[in-house]
N, C-alpha and C positions, 0 to 999 in steps of 0.2 A: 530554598533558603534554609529550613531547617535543619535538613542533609549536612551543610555546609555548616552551623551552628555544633554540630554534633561531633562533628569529622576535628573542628578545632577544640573543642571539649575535650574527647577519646582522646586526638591522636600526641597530646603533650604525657596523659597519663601512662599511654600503650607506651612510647617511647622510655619514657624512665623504667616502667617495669622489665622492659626487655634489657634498658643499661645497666638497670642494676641486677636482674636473674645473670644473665653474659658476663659481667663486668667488662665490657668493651662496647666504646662508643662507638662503634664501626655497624656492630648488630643491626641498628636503627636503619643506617642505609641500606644493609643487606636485606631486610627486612623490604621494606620501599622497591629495592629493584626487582625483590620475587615479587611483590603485588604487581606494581607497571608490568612487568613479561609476562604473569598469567593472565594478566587482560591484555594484553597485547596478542597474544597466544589465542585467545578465545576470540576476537575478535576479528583477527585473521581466517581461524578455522573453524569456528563455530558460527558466525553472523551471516545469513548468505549473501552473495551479491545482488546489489539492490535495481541493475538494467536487466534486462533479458538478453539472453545472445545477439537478437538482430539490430539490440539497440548498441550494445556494447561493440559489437563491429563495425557499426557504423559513425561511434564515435571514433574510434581510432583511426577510421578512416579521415574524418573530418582535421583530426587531430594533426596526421601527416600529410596534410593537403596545405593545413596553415604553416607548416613547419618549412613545407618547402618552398614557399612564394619568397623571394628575392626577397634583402630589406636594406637599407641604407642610410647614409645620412645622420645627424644627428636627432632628429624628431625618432624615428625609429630607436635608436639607443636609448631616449628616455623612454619611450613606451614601453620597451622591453625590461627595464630597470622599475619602473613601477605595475608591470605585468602582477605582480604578488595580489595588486589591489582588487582584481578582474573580478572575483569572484563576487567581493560587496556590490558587484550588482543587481545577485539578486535583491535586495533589500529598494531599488528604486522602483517607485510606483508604475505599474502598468498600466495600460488601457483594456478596457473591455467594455463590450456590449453590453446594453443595458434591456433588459424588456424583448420583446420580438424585432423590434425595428435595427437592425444589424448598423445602420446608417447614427444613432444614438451612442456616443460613447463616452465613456468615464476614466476616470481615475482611479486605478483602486491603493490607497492608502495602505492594507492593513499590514503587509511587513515591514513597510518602514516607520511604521507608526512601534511595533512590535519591539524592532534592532529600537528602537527610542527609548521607548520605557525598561528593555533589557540593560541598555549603557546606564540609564538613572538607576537602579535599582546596580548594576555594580559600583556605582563612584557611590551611594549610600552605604553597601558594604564596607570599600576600601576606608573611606572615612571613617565609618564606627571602627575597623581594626586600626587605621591609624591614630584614633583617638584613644580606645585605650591601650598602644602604648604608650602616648604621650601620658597619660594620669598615671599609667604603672611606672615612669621615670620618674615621675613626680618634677614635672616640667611645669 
């Protein structure tokens, strides 16, 4: 959160200094596109890959095994149009064992509890930024 505090603080004043050293408002973006492609850049070739080989082929594997099964119909075309969403599943509660008794099982809450207070904690950002620029229009 701080980060973020800091990042809106700096980046109004970095931005004039550069408009006005350049005089051209254009600097500001060019500026923005080298930072995005040097972390684009380092994250590509600097960060290593985070499966191991046997896992990583055996994803691709899995990968084009679902690619290839027949699909039809229109239930299929919405599944495939809301496909983007797939991923938030990890955020639904899983089950697990509890204690030695493998037969005992639970719920485990703690990332969707996580994604919860991560979404509150941005609608209180977006709010305080929307607030003040509501007070700086003098609305």
């Amino acid at each position: 959160m701080g980060l973020a505090h800091i990042g809106m603080a700096i980046g109004p004043a970095l931005g004039g200094l550069l408009t006005h050293q350049s005089g051209d408002l254009l600097t500001v973006f060019y500026f923005a596109f080298l930072n995005h492609f040097l972390f684009a850049c380092t994250v590509w070739f600097v960060v290593p890959e985070s499966l191991a080989p046997t896992q990583l082929s055996r994803a691709k594997v899995t990968y084009r095994e679902s690619k290839a099964q027949p699909r039809g119909g229109m239930g299929s075309v919405l599944t495939h149009l809301a496909s983007f969403l797939s991923p938030l599943k990890l955020f639904l509660p899983i089950t697990v064992a509890t204690g030695d008794n493998p037969l005992k099982r639970r719920k485990d809450w703690n990332l969707t509890l996580l994604a919860a207070a991560h979404g509150l904690v941005v609608m209180l950002v977006v709010s305080d930024i929307l607030e003040g620029l509501v007070m700086g229009a003098g609305c």
